[in-house]
Biotite code that builds the C-alpha atoms (Angstrom):
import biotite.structure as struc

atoms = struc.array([
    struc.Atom([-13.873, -182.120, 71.763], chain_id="A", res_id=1, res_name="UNK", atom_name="CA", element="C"),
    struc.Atom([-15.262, -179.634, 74.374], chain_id="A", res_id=2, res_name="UNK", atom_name="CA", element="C"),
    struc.Atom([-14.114, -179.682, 77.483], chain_id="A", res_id=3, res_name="UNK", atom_name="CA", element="C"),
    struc.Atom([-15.591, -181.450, 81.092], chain_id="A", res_id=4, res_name="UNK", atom_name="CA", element="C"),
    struc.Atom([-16.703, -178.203, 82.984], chain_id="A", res_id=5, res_name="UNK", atom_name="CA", element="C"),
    struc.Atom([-15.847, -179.239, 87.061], chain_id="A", res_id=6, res_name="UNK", atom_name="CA", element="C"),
    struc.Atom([-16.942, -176.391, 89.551], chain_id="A", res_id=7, res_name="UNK", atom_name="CA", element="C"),
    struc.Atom([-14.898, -178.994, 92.573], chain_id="A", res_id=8, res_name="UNK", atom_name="CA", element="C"),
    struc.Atom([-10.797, -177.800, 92.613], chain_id="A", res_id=9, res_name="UNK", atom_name="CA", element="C"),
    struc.Atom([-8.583, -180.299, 91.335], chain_id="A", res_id=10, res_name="UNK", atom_name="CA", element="C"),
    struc.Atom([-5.610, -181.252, 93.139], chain_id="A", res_id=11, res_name="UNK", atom_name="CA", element="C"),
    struc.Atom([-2.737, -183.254, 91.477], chain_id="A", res_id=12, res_name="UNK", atom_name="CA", element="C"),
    struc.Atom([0.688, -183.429, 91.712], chain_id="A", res_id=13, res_name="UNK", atom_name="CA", element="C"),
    struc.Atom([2.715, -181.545, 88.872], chain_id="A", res_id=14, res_name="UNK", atom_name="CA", element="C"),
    struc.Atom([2.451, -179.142, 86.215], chain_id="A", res_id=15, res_name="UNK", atom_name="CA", element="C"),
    struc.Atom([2.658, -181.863, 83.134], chain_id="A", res_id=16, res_name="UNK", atom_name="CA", element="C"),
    struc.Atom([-0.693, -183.487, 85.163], chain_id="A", res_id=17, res_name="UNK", atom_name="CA", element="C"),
    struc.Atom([-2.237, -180.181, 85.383], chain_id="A", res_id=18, res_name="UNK", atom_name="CA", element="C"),
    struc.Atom([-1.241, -179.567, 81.742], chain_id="A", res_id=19, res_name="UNK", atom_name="CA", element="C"),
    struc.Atom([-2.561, -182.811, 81.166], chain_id="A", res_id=20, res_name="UNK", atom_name="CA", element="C"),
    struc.Atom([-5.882, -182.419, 83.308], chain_id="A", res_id=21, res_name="UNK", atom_name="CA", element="C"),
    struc.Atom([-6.320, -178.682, 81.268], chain_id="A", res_id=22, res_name="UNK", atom_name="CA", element="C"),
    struc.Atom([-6.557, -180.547, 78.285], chain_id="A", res_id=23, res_name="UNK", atom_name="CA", element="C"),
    struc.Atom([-9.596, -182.536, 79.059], chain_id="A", res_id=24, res_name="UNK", atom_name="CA", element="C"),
    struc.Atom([-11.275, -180.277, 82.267], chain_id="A", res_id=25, res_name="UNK", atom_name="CA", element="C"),
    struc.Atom([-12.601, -176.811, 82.532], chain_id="A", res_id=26, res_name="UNK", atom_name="CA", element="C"),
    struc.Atom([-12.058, -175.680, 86.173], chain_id="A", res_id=27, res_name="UNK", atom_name="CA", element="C"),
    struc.Atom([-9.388, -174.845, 89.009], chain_id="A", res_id=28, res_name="UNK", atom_name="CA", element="C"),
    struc.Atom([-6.236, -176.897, 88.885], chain_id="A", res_id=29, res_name="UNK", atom_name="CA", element="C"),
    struc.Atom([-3.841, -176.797, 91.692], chain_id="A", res_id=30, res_name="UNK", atom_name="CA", element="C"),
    struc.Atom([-0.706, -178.569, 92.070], chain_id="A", res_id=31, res_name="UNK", atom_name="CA", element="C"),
    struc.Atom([0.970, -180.266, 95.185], chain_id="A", res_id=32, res_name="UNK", atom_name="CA", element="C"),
    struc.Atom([4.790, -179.623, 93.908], chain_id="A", res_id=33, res_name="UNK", atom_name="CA", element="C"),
    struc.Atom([4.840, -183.231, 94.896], chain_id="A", res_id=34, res_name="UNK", atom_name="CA", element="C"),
    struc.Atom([6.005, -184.210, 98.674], chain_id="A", res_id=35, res_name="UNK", atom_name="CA", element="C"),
    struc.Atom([6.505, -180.244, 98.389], chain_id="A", res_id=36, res_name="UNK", atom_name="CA", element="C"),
    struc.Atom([2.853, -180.072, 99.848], chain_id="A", res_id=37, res_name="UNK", atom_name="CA", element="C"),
    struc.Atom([4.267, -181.396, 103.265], chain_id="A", res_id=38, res_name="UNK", atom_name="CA", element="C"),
    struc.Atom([6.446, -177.596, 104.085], chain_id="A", res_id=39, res_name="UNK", atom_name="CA", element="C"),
    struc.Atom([3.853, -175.251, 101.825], chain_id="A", res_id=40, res_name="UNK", atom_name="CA", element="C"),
    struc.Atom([1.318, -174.163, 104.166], chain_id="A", res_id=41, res_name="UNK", atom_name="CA", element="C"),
    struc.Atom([-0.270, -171.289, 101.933], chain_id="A", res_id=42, res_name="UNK", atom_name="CA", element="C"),
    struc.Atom([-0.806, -174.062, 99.258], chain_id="A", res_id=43, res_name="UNK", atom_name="CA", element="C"),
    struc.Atom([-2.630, -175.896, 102.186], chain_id="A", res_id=44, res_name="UNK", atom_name="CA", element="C"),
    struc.Atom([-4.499, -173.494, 103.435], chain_id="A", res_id=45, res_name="UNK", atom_name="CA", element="C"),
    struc.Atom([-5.810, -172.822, 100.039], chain_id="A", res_id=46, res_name="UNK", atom_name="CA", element="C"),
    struc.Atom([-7.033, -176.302, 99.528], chain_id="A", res_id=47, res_name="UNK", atom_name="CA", element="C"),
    struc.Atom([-8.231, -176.509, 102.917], chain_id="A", res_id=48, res_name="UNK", atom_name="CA", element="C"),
    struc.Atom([-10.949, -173.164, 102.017], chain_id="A", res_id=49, res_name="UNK", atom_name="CA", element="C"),
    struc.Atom([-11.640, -174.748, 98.892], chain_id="A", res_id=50, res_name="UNK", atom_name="CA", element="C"),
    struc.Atom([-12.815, -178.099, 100.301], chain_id="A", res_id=51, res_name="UNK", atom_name="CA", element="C"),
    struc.Atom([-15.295, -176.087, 102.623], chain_id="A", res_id=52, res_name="UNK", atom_name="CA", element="C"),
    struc.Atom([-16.915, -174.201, 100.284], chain_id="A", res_id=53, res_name="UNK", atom_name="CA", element="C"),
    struc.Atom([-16.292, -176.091, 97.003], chain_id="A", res_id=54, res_name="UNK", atom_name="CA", element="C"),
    struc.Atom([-14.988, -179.227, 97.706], chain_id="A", res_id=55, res_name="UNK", atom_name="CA", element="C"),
    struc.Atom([-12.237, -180.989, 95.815], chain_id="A", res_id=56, res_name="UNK", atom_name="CA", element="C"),
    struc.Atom([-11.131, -184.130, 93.914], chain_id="A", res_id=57, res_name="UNK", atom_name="CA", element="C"),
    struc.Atom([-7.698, -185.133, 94.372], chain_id="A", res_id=58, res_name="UNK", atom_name="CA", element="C"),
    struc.Atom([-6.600, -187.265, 91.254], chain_id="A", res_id=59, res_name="UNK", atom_name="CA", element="C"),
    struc.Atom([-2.925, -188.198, 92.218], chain_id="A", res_id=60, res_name="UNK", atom_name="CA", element="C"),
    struc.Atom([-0.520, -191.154, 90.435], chain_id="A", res_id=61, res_name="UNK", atom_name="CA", element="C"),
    struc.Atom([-1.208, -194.488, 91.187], chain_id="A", res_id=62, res_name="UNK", atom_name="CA", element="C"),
    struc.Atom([1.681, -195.425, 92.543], chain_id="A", res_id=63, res_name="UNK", atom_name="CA", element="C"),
    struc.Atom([3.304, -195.214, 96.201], chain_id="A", res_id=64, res_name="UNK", atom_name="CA", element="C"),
    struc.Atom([4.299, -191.404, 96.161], chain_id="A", res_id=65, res_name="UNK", atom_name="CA", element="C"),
    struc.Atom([0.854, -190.807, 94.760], chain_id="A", res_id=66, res_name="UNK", atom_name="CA", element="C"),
    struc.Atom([-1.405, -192.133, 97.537], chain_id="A", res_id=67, res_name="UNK", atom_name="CA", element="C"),
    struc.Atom([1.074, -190.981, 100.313], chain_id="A", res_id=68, res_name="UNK", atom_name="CA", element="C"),
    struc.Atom([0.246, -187.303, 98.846], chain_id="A", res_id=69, res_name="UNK", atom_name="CA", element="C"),
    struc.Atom([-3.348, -188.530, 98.317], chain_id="A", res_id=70, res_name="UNK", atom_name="CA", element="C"),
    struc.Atom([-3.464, -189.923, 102.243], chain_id="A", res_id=71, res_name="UNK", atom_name="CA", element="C"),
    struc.Atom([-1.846, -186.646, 103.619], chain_id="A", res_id=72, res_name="UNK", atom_name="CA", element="C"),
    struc.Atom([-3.987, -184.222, 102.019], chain_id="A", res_id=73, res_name="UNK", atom_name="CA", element="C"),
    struc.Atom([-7.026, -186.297, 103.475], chain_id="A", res_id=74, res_name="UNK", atom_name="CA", element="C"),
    struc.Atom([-5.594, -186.686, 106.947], chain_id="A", res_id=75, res_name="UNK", atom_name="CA", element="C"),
    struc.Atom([-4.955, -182.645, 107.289], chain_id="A", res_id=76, res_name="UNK", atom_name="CA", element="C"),
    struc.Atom([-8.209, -181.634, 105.332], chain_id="A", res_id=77, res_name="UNK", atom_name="CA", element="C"),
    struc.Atom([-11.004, -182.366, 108.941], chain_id="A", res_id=78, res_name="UNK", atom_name="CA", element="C"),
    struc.Atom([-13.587, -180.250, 107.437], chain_id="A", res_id=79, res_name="UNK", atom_name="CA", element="C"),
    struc.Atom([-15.402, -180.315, 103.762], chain_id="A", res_id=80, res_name="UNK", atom_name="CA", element="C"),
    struc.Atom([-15.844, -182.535, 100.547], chain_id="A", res_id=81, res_name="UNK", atom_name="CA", element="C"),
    struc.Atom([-13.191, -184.439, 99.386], chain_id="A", res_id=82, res_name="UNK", atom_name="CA", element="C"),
    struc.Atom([-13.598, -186.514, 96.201], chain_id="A", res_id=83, res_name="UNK", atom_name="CA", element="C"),
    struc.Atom([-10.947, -188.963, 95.300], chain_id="A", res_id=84, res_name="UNK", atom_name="CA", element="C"),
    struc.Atom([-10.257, -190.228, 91.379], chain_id="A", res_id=85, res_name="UNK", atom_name="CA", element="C"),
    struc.Atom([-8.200, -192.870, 90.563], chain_id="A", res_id=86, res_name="UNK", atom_name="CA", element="C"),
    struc.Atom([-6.573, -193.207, 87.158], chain_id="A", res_id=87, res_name="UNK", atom_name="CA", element="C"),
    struc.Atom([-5.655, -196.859, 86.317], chain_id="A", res_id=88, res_name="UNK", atom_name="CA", element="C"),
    struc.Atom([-2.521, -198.598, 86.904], chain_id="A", res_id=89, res_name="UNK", atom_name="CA", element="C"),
    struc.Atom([-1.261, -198.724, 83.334], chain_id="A", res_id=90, res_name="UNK", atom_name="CA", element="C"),
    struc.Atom([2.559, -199.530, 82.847], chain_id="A", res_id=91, res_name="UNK", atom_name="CA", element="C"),
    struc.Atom([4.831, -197.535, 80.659], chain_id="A", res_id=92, res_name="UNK", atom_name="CA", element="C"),
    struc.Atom([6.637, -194.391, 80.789], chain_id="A", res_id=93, res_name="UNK", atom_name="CA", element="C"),
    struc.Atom([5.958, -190.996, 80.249], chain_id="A", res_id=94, res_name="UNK", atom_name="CA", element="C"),
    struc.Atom([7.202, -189.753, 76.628], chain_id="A", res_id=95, res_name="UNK", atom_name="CA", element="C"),
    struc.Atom([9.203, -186.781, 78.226], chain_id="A", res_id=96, res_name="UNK", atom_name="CA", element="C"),
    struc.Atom([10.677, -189.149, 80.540], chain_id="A", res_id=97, res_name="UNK", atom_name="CA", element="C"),
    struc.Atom([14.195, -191.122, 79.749], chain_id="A", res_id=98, res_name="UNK", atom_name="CA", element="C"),
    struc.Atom([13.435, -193.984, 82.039], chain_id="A", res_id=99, res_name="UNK", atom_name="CA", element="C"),
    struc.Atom([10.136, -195.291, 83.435], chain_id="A", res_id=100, res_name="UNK", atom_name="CA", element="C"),
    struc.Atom([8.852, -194.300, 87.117], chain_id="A", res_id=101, res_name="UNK", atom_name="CA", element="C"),
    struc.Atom([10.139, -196.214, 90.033], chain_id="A", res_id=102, res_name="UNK", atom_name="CA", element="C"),
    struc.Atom([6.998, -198.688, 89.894], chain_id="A", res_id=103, res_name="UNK", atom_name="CA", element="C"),
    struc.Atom([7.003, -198.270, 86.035], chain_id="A", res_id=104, res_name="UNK", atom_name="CA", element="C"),
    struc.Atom([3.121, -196.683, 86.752], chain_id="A", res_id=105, res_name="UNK", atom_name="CA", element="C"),
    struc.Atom([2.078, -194.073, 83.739], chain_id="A", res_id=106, res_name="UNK", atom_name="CA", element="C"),
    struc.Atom([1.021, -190.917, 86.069], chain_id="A", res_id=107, res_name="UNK", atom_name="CA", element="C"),
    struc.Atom([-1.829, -188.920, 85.155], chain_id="A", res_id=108, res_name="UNK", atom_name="CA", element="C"),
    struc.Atom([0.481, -186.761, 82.620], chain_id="A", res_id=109, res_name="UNK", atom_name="CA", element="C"),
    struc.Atom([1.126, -190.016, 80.868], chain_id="A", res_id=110, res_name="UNK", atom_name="CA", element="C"),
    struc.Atom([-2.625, -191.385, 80.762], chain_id="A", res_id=111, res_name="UNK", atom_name="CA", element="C"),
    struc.Atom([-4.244, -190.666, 77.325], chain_id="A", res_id=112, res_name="UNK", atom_name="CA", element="C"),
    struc.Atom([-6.831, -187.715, 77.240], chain_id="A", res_id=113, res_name="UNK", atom_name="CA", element="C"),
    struc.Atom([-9.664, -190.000, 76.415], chain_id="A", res_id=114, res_name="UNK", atom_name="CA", element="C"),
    struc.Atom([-9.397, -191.908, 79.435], chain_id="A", res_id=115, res_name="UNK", atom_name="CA", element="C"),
    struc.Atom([-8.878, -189.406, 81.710], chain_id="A", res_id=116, res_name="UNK", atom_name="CA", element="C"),
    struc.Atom([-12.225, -187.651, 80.464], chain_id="A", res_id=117, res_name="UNK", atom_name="CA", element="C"),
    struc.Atom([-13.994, -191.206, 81.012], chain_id="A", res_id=118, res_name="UNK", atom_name="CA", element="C"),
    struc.Atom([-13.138, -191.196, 84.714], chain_id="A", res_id=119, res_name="UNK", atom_name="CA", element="C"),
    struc.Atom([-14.638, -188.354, 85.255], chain_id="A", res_id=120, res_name="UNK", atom_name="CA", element="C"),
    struc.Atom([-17.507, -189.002, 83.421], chain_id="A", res_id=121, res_name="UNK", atom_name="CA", element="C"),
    struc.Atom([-18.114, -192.032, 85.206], chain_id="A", res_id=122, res_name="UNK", atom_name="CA", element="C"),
    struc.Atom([-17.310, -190.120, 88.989], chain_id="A", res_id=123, res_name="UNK", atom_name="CA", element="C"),
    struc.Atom([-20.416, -188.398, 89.068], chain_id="A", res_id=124, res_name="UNK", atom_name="CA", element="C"),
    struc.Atom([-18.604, -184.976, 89.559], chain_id="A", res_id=125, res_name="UNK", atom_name="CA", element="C"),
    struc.Atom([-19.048, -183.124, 86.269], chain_id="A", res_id=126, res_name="UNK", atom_name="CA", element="C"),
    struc.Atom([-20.793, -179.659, 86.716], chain_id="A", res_id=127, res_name="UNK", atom_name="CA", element="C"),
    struc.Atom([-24.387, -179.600, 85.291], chain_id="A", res_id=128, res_name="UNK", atom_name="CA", element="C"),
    struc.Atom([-24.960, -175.594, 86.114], chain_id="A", res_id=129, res_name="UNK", atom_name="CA", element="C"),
    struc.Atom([-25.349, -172.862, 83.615], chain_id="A", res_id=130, res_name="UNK", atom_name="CA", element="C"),
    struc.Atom([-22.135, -173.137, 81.204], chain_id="A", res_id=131, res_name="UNK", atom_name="CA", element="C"),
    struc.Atom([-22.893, -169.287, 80.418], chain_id="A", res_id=132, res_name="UNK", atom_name="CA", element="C"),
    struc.Atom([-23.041, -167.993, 83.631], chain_id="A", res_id=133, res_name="UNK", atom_name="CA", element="C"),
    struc.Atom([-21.325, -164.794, 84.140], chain_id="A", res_id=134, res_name="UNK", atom_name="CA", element="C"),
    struc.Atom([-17.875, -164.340, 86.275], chain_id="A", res_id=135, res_name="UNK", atom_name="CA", element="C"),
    struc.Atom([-15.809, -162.140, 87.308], chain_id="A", res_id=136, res_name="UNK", atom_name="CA", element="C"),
    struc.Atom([-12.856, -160.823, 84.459], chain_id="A", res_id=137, res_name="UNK", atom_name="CA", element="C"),
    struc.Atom([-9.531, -159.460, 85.052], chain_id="A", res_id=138, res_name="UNK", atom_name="CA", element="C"),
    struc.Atom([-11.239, -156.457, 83.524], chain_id="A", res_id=139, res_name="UNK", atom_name="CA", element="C"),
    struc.Atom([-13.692, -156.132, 86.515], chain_id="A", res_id=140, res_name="UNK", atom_name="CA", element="C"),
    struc.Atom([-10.889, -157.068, 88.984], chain_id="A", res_id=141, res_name="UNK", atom_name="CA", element="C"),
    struc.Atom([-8.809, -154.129, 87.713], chain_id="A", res_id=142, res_name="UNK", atom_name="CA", element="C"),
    struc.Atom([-12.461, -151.666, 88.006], chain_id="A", res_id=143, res_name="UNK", atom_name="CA", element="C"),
    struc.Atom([-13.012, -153.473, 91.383], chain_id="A", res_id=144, res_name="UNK", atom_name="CA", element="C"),
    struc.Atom([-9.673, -152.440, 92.398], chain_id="A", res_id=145, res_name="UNK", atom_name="CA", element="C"),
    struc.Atom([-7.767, -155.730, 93.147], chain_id="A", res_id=146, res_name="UNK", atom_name="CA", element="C"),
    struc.Atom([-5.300, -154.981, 90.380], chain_id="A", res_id=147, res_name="UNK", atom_name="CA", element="C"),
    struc.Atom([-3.394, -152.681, 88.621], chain_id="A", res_id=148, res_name="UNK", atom_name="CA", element="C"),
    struc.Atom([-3.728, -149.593, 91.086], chain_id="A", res_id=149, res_name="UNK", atom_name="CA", element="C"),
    struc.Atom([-1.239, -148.579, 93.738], chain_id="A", res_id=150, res_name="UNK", atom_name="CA", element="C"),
    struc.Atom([-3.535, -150.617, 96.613], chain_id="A", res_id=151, res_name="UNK", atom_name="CA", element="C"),
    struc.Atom([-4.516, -153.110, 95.070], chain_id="A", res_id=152, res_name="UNK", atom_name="CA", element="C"),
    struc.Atom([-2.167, -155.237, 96.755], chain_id="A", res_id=153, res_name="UNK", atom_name="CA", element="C"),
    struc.Atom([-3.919, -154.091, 100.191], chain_id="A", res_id=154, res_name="UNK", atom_name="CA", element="C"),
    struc.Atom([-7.254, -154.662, 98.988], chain_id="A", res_id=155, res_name="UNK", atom_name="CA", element="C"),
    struc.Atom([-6.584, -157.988, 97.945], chain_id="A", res_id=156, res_name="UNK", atom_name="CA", element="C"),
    struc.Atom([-4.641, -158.906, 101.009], chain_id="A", res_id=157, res_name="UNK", atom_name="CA", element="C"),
    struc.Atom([-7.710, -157.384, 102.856], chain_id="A", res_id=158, res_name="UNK", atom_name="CA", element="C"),
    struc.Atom([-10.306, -159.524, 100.694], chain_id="A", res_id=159, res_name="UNK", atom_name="CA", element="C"),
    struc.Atom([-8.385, -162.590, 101.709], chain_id="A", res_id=160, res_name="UNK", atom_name="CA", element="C"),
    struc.Atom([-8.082, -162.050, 105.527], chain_id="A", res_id=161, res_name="UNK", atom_name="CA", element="C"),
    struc.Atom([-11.587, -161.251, 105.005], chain_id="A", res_id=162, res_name="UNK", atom_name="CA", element="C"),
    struc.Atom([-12.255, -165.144, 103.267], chain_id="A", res_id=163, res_name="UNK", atom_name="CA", element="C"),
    struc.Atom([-9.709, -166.516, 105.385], chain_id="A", res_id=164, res_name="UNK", atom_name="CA", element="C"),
    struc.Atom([-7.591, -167.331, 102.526], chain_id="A", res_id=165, res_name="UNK", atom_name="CA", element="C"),
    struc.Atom([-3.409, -167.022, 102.331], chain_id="A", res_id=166, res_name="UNK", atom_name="CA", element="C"),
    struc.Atom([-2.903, -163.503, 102.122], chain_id="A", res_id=167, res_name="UNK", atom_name="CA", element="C"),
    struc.Atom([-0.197, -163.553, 99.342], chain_id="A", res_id=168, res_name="UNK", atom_name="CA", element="C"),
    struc.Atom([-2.708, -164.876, 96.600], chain_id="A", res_id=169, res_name="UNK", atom_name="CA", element="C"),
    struc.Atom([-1.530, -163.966, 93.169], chain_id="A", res_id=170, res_name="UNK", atom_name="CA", element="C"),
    struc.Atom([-4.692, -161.650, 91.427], chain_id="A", res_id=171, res_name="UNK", atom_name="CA", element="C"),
    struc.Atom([-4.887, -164.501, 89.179], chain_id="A", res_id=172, res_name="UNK", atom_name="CA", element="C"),
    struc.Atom([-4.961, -167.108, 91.929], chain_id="A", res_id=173, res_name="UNK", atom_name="CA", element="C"),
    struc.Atom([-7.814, -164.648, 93.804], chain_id="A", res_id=174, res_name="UNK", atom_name="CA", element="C"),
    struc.Atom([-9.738, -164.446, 90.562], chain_id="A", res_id=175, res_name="UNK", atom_name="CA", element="C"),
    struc.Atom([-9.818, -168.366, 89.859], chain_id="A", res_id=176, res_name="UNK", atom_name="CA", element="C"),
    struc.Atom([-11.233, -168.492, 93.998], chain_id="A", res_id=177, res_name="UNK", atom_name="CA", element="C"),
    struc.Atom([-13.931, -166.241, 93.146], chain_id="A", res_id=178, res_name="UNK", atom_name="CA", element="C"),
    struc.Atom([-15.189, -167.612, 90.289], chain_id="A", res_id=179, res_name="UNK", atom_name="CA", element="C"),
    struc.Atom([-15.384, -170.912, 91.932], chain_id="A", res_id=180, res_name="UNK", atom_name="CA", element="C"),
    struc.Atom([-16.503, -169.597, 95.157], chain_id="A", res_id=181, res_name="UNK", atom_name="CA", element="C"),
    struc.Atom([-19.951, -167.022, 94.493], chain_id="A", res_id=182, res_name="UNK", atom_name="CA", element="C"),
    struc.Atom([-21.346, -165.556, 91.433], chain_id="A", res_id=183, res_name="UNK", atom_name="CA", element="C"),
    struc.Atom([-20.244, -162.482, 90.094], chain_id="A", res_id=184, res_name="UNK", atom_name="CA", element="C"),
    struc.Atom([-22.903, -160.281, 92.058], chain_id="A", res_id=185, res_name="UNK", atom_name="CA", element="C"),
    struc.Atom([-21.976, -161.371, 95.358], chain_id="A", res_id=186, res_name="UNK", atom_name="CA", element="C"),
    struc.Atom([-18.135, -161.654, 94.460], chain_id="A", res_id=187, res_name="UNK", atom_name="CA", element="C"),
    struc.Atom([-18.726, -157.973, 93.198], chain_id="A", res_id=188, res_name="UNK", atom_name="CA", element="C"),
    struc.Atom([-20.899, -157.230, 97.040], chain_id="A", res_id=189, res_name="UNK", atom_name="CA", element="C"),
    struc.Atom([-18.198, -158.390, 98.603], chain_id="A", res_id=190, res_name="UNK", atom_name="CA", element="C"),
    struc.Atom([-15.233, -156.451, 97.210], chain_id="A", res_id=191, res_name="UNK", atom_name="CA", element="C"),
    struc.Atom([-17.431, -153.379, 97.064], chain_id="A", res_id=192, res_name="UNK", atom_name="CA", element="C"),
    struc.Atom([-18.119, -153.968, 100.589], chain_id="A", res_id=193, res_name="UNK", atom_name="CA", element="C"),
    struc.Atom([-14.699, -154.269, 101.825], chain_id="A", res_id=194, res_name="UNK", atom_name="CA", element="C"),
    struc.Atom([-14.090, -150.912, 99.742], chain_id="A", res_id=195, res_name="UNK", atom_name="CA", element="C"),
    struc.Atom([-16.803, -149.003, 101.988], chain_id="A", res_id=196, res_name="UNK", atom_name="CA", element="C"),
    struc.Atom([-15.470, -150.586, 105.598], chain_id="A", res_id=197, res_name="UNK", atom_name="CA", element="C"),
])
C-alpha cells in the first residue's frame, strides 16, 4: 500500500512510533526522547522553526505521559501551526513489551498500520502537492558543499545560523529541513548564496 505523503513534521515520542509512523507516512519524523524533550533545547528549537514555516502534527500516546508531552510542546511552541492527532485509547500491550503500559493504553507503536493511516486520512492534513516534485539529494548536498568536503561543517553551521536553526544539525537532519522547507531552486539560491557572502 503506498504511503500517506505529509509535507507538516511529525512529532511523537519514540523511535518504535516513528518506526511505526514510517510505515504508513511519507514525511519528516521527529522524536521527543520522551520527557527527554523537557532538557533538549536543539530538539526544540528545531520543532519550534518547523511549526513557523511548516507547521506540525504532534501524534503522542494516549495516555497521561502522552498529553503532558503533547501539552508542553504546545505551551512552548507561541508562534506557527500546530496540528494535534489522537490515536484511540485501545487497551493491550505492545508485542515487544513484557508487561502492559502503566494505564494498559496501546501507544502509537502498538496501534495497527491501518488505523493509523485512517486518522490521518480523516485529519485533513495529507499533502495534495506534486508527488514528483524535485528535492534536494545527498548528491547535490555533497556538489553544494554541505558535505563531504573539509568545510562543509562551516557551511552548514553557517546555513543554519542563517535559517535560525540549531547549529549542530546532522547533514541528514539539514537535508530532511530543506526538503520540507523550499523547493530545490531556492534551497539551491540559498546555499549558493551563502557560498558568495
Amino acid at each position: 500500500m503506498q504511503k500517506l505523503k505529509v509535507s507538516q513534521v511529525m512529532i511523537v515520542e519514540g523511535k518504535y512510533d516513528k518506526i511505526k509512523l514510517s510505515s504508513v507516512v511519507d514525511g519528516v519524523i521527529i522524536c521527543t526522547n520522551g520527557f527527554q524533550i523537557y532538557n533538549d533545547f536543539d530538539t526544540v528549537s528545531l520543532i519550534r522553526k518547523y511549526a513557523e514555516t511548516k507547521g506540525i502534527i504532534i501524534l503522542t500516546d494516549s495516555d497521561s505521559a502522552g498529553f503532558q508531552i503533547r501539552n508542553h510542546l504546545k505551551s512552548i511552541i507561541s508562534e506557527g501551526r500546530i496540528t494535534n492527532l489522537y490515536i484511540p485509547e485501545i487497551f493491550g500491550k505492545e508485542k515487544r513489551k513484557s508487561a502492559p503500559s502503566k494505564e494498559g493504553k496501546l501507544g502509537v507503536e502498538g496501534i495497527d498500520a491501518q488505523l493509523i493511516r485512517e486518522v490521518f486520512e480523516r485529519s485533513g492534513v495529507l499533502d495534495n502537492t506534486d508527488p514528483d516534485r524535485e528535492v534536494l539529494t545527498r548528491s547535490d548536498m555533497y556538489k553544494l558543499g554541505l558535505s563531504g568536503k573539509h568545510d562543509s561543517s562551516a557551511l552548514r553551521k553557517k546555513l543554519c545560523q542563517k535559517l535560525e536553526l540549531p547549529l549542530n544539525l546532522s547533514a541528514k537532519a539539514l537535508l530532511e529541513y530543506l526538503n520540507t522547507a523550499f523547493s530545490k531552486e531556492k534551497a539551491t539560491e540559498l546555499i549558493i548564496g551563502l557560498t558568495d557572502e
